[in-house]
Biopython code that builds the backbone (N, CA, C, O; Angstrom):
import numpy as np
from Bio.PDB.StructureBuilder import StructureBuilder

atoms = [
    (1, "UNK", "N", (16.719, 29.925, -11.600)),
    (1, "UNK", "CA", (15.404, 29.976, -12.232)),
    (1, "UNK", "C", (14.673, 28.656, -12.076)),
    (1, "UNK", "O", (13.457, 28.657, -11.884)),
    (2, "UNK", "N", (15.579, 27.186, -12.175)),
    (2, "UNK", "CA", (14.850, 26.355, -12.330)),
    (2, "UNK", "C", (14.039, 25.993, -10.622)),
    (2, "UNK", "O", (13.029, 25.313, -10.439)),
    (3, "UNK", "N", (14.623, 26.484, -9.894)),
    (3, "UNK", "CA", (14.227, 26.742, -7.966)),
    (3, "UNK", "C", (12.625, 27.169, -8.049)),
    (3, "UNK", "O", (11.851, 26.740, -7.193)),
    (4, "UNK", "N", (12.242, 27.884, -8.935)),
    (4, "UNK", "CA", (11.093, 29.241, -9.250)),
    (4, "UNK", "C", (10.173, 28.080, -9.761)),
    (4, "UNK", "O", (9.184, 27.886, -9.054)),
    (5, "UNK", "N", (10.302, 27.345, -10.759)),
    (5, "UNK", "CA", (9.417, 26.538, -11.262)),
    (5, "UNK", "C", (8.190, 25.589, -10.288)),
    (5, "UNK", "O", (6.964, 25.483, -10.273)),
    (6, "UNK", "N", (9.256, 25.066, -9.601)),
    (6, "UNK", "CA", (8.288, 23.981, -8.640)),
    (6, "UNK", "C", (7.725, 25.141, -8.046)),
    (6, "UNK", "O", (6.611, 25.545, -8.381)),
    (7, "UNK", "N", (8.319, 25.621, -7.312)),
    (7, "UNK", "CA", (7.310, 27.005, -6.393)),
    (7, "UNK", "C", (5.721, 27.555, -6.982)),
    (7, "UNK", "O", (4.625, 27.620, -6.426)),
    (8, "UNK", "N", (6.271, 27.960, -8.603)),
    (8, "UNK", "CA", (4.793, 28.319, -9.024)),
    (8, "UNK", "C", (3.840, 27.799, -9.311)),
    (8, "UNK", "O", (2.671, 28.179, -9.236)),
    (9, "UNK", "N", (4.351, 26.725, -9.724)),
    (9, "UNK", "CA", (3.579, 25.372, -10.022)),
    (9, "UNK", "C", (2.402, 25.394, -8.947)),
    (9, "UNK", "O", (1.185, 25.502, -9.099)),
    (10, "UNK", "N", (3.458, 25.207, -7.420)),
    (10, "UNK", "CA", (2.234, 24.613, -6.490)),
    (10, "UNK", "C", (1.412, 26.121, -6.142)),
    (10, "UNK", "O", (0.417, 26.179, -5.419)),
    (11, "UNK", "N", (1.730, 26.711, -6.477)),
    (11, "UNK", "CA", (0.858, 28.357, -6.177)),
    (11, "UNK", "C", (-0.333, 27.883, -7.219)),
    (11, "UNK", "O", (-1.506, 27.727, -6.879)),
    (12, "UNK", "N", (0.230, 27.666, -8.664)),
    (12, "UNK", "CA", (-1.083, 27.528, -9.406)),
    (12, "UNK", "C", (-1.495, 26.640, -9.407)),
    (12, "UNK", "O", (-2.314, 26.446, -10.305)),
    (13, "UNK", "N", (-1.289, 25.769, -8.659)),
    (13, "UNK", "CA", (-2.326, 24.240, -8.336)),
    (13, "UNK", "C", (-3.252, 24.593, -7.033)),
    (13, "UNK", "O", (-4.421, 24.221, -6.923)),
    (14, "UNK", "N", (-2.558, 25.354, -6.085)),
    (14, "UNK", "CA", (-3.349, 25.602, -4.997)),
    (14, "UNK", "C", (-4.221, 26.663, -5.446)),
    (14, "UNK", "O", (-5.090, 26.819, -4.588)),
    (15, "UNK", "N", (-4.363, 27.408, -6.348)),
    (15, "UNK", "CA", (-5.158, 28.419, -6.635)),
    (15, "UNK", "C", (-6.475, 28.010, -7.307)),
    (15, "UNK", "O", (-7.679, 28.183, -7.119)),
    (16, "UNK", "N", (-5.623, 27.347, -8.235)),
    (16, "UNK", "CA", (-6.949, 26.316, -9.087)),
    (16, "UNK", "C", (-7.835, 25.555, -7.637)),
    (16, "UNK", "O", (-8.996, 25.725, -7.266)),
    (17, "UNK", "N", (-6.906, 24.824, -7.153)),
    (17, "UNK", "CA", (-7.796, 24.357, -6.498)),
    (17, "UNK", "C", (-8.865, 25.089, -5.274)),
    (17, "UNK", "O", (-9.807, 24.537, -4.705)),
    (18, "UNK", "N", (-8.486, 26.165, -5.139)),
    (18, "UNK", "CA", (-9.520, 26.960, -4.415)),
    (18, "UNK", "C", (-10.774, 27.228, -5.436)),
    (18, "UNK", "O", (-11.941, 27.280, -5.047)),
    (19, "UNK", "N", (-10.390, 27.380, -6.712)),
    (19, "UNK", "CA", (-11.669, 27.658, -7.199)),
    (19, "UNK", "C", (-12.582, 26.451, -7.626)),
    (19, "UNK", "O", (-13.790, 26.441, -7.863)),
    (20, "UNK", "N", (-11.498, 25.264, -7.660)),
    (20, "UNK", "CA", (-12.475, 23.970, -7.950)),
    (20, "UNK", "C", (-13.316, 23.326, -6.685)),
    (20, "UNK", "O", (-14.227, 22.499, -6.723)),
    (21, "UNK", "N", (-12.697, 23.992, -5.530)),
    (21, "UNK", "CA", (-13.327, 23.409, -4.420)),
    (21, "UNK", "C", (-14.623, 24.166, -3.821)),
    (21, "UNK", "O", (-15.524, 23.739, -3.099)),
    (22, "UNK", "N", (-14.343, 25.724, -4.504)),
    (22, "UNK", "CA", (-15.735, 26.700, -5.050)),
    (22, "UNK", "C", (-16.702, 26.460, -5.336)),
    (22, "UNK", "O", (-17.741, 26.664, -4.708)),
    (23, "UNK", "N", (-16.446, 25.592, -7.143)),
    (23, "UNK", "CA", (-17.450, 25.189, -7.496)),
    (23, "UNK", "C", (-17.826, 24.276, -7.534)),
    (23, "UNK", "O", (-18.617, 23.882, -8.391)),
    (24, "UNK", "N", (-17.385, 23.637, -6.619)),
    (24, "UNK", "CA", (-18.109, 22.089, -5.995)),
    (24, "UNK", "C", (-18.440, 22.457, -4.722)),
    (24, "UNK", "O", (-18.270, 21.635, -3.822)),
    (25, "UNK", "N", (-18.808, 23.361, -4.520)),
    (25, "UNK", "CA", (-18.966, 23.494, -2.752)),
    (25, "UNK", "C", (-18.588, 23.218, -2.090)),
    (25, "UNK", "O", (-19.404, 23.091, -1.177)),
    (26, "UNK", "N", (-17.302, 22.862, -1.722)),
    (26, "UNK", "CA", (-16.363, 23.027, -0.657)),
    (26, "UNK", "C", (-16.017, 24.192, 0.026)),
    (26, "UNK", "O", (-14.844, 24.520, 0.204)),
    (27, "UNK", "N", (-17.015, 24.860, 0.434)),
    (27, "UNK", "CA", (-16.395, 26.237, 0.907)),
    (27, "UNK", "C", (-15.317, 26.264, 1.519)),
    (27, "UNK", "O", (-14.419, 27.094, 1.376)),
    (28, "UNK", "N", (-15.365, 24.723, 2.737)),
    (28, "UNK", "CA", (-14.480, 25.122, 3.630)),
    (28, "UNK", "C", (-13.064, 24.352, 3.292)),
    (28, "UNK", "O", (-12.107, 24.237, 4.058)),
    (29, "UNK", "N", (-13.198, 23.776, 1.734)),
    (29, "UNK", "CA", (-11.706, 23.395, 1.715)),
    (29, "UNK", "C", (-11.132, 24.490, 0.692)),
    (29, "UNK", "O", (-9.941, 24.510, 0.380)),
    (30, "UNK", "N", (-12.042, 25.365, 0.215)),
    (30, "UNK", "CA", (-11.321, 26.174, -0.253)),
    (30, "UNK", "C", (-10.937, 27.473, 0.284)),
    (30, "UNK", "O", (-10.313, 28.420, -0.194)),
    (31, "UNK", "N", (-11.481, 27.251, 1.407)),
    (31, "UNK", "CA", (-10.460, 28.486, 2.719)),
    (31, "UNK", "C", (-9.311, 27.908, 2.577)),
    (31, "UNK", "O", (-8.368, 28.311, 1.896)),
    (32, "UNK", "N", (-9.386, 26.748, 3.359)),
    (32, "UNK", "CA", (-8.402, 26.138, 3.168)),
    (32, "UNK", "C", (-7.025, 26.283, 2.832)),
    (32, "UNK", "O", (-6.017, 26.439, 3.522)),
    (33, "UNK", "N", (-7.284, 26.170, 1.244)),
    (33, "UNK", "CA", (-6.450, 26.573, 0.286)),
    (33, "UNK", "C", (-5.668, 27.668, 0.699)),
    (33, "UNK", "O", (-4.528, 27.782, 1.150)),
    (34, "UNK", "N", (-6.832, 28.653, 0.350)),
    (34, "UNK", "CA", (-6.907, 29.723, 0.700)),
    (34, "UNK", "C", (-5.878, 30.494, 1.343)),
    (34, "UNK", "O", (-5.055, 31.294, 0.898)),
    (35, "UNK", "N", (-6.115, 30.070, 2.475)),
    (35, "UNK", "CA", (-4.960, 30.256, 3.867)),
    (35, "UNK", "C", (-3.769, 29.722, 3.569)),
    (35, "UNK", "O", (-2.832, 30.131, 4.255)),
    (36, "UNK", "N", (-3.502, 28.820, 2.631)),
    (36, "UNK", "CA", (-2.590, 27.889, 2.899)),
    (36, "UNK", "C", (-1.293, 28.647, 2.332)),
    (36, "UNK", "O", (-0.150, 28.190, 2.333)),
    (37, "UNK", "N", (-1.705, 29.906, 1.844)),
    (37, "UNK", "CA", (-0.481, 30.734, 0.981)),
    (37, "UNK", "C", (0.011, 30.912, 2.054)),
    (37, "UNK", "O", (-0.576, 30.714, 3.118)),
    (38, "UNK", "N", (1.391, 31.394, 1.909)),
    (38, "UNK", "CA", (2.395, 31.538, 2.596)),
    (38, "UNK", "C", (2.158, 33.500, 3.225)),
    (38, "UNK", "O", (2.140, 33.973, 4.361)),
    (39, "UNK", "N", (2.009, 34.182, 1.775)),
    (39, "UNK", "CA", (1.850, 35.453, 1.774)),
    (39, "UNK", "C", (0.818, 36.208, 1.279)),
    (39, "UNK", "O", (0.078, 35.478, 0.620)),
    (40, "UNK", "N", (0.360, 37.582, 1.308)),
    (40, "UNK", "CA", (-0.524, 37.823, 0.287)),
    (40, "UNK", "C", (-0.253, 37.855, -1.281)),
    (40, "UNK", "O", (-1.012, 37.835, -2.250)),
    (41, "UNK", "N", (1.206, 37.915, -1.138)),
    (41, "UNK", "CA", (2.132, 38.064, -2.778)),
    (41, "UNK", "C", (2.080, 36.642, -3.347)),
    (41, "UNK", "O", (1.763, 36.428, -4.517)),
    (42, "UNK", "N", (2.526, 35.308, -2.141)),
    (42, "UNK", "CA", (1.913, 34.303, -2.781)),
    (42, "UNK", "C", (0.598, 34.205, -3.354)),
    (42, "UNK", "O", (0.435, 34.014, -4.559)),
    (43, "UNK", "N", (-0.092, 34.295, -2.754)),
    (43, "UNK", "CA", (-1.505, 34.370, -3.422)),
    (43, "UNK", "C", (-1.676, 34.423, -4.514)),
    (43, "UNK", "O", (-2.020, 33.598, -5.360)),
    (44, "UNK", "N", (-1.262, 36.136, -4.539)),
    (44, "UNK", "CA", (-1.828, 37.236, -6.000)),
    (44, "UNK", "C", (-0.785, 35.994, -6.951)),
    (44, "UNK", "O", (-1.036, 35.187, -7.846)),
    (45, "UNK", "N", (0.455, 36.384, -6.185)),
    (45, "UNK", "CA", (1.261, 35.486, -7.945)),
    (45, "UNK", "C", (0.414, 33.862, -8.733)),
    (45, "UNK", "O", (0.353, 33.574, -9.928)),
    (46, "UNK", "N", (-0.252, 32.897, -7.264)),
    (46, "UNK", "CA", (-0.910, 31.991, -7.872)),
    (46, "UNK", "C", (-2.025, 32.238, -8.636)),
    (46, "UNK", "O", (-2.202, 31.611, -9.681)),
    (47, "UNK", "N", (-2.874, 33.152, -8.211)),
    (47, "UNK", "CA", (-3.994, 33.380, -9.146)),
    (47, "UNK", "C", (-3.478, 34.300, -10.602)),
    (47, "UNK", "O", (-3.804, 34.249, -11.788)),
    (48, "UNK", "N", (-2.741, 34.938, -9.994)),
    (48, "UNK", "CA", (-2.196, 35.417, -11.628)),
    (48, "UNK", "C", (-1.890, 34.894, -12.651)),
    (48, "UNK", "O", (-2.365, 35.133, -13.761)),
    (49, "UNK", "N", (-0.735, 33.819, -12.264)),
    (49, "UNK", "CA", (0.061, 32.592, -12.910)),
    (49, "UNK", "C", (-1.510, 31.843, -13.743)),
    (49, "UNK", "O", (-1.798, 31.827, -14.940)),
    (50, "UNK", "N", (-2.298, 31.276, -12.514)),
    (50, "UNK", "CA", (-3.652, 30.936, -12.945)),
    (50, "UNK", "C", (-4.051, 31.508, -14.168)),
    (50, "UNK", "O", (-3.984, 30.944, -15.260)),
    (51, "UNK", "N", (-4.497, 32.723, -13.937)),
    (51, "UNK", "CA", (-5.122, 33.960, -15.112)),
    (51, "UNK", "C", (-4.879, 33.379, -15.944)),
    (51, "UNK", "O", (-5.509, 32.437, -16.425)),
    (52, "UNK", "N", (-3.676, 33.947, -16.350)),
    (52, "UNK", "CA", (-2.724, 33.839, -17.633)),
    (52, "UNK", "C", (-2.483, 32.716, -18.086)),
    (52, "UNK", "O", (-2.507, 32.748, -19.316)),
    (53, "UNK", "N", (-2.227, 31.584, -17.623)),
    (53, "UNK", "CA", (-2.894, 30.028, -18.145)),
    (53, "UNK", "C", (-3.738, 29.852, -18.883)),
    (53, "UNK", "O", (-3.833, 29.331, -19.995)),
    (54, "UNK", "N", (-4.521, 30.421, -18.060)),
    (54, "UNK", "CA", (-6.390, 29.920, -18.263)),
    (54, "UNK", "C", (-6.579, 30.484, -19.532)),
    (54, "UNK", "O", (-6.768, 29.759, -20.508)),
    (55, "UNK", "N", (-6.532, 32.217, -19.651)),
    (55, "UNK", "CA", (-6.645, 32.672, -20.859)),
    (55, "UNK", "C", (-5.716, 32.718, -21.800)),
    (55, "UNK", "O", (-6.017, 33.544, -22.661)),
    (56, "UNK", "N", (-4.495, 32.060, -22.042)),
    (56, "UNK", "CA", (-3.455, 31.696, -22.888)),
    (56, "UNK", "C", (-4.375, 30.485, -23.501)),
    (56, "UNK", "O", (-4.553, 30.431, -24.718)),
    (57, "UNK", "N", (-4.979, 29.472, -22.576)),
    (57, "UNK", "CA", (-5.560, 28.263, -23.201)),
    (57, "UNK", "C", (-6.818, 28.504, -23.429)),
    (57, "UNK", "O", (-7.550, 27.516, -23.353)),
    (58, "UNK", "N", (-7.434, 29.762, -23.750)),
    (58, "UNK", "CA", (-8.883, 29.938, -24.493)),
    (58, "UNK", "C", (-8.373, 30.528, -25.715)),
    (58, "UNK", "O", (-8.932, 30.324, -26.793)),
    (59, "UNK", "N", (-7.181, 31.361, -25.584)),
    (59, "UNK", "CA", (-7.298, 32.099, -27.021)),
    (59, "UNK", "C", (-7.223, 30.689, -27.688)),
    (59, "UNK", "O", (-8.152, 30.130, -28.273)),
    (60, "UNK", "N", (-5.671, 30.100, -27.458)),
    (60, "UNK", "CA", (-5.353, 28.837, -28.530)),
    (60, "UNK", "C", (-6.607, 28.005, -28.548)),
    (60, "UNK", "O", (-6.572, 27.154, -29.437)),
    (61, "UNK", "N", (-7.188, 28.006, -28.164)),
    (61, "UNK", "CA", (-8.349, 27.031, -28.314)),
    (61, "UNK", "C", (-9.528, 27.745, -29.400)),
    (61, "UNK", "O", (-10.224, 27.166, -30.234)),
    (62, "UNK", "N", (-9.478, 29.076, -29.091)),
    (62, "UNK", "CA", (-10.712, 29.505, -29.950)),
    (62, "UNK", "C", (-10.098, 30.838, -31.193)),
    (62, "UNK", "O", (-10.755, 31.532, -31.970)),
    (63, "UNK", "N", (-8.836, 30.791, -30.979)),
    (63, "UNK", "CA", (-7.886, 31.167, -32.125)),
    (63, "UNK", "C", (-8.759, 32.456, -32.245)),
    (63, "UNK", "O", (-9.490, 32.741, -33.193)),
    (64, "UNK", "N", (-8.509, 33.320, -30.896)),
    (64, "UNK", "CA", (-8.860, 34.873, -30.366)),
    (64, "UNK", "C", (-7.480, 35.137, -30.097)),
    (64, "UNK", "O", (-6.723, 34.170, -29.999)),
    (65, "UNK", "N", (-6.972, 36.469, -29.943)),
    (65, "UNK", "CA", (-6.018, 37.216, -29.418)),
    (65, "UNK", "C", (-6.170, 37.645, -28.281)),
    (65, "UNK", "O", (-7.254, 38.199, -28.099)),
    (66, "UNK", "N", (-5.240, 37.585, -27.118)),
    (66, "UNK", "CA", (-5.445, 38.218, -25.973)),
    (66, "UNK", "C", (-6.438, 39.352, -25.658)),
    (66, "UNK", "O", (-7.369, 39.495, -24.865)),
    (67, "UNK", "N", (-5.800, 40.160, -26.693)),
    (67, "UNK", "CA", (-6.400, 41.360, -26.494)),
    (67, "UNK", "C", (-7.685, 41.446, -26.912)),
    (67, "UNK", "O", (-8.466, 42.146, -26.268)),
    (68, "UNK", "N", (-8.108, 40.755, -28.047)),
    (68, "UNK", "CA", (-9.747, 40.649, -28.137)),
    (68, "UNK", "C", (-10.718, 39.830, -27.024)),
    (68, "UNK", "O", (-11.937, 39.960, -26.916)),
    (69, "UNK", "N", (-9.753, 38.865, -26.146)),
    (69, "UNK", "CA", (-10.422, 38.188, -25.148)),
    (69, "UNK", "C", (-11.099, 38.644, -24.109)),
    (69, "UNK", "O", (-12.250, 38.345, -23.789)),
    (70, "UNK", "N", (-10.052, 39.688, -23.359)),
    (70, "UNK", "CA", (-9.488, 40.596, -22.605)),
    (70, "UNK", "C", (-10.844, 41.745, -22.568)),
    (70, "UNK", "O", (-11.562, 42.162, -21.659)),
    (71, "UNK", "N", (-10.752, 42.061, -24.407)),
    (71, "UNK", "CA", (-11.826, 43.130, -24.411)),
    (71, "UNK", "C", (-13.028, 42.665, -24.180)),
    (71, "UNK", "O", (-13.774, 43.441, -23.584)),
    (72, "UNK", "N", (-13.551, 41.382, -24.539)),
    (72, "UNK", "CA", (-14.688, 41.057, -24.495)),
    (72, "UNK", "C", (-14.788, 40.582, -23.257)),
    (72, "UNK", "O", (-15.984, 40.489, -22.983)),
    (73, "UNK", "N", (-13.840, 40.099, -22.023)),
    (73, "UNK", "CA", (-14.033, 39.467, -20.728)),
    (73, "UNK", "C", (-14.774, 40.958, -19.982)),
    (73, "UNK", "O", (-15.832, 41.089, -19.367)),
    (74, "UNK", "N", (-13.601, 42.046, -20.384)),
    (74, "UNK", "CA", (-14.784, 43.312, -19.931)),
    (74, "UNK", "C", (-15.194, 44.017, -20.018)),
    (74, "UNK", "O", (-14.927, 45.007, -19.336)),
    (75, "UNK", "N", (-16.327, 43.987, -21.114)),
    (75, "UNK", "CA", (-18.067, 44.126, -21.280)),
    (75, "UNK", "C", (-18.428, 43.445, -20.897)),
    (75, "UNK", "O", (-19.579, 43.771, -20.609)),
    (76, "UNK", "N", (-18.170, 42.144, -20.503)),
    (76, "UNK", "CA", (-19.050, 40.685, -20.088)),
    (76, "UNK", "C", (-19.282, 41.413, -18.714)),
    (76, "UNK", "O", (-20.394, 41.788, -18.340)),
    (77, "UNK", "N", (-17.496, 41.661, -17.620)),
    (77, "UNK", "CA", (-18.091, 41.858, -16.359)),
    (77, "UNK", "C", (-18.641, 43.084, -16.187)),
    (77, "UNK", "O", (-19.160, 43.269, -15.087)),
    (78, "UNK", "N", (-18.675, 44.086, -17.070)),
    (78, "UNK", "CA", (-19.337, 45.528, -17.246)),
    (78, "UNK", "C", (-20.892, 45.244, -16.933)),
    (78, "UNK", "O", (-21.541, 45.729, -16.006)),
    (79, "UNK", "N", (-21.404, 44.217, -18.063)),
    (79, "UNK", "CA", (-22.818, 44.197, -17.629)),
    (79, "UNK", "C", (-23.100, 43.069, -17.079)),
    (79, "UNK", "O", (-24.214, 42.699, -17.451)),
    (80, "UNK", "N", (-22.482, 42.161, -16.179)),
    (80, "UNK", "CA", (-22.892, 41.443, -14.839)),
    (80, "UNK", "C", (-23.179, 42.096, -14.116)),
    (80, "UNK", "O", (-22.438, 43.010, -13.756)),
    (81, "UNK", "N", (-24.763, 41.826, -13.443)),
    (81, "UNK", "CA", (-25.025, 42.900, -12.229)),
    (81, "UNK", "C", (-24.080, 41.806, -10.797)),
    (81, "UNK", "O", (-23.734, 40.629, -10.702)),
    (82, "UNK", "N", (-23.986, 43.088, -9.889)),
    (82, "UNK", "CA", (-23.210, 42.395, -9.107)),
    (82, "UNK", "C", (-24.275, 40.996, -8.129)),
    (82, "UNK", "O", (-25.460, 40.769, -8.370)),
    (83, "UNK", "N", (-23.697, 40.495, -7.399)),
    (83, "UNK", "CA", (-24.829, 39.970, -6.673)),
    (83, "UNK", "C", (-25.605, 40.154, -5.106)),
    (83, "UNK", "O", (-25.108, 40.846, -4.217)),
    (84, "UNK", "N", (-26.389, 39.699, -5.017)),
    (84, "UNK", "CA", (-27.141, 40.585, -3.447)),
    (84, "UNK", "C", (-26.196, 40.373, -2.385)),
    (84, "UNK", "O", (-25.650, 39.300, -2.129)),
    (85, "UNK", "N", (-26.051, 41.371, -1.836)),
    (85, "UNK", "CA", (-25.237, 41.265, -0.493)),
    (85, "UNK", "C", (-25.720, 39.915, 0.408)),
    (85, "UNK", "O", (-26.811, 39.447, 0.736)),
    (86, "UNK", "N", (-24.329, 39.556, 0.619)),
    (86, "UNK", "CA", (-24.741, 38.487, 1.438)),
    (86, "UNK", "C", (-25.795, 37.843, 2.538)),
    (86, "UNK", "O", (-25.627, 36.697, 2.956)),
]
sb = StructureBuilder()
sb.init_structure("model")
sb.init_model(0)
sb.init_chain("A")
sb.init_seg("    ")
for serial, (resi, resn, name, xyz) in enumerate(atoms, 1):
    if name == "N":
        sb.init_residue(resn, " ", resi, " ")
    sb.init_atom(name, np.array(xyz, "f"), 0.0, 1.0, " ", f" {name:<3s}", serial, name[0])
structure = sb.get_structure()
């Protein structure tokens, strides 16, 4: 198990960092990233791992329950219109 740790780690550092290099406009270092997974399963598991971080550290922060987060994340993307085709 402890083999698994470093592994996910850098999945969810490289994941984060695709989206920080997003929203700083780095498009092209967050291909980058991007690519840099090994698999498509790597991937999904870094952004997942991500997810579940991210919103583990909003509930504790705003002392919500998953599941009320969860519910309200979608109505939020319910009524986001999508955006214009590229």
């Amino acid at each position: 198990m402890t083999g698994s740790v470093p592994v996910a780690a850098d999945l969810v550092q490289r994941a984060a960092g695709v989206i920080a290099a997003r929203h700083r406009g780095d498009l092209a270092g967050a291909e980058t990233l991007l690519v840099s997974f090994d698999t498509d399963q790597a991937r999904t598991l870094g952004f997942y791992l991500l997810a579940d971080l991210a919103l583990g550290l909003v509930c504790a922060q705003i002392g919500q329950s998953l599941d009320e987060l969860v519910r309200e994340l979608t109505l939020l993307v319910a009524t986001t219109p999508l955006p214009p085709p590229g």
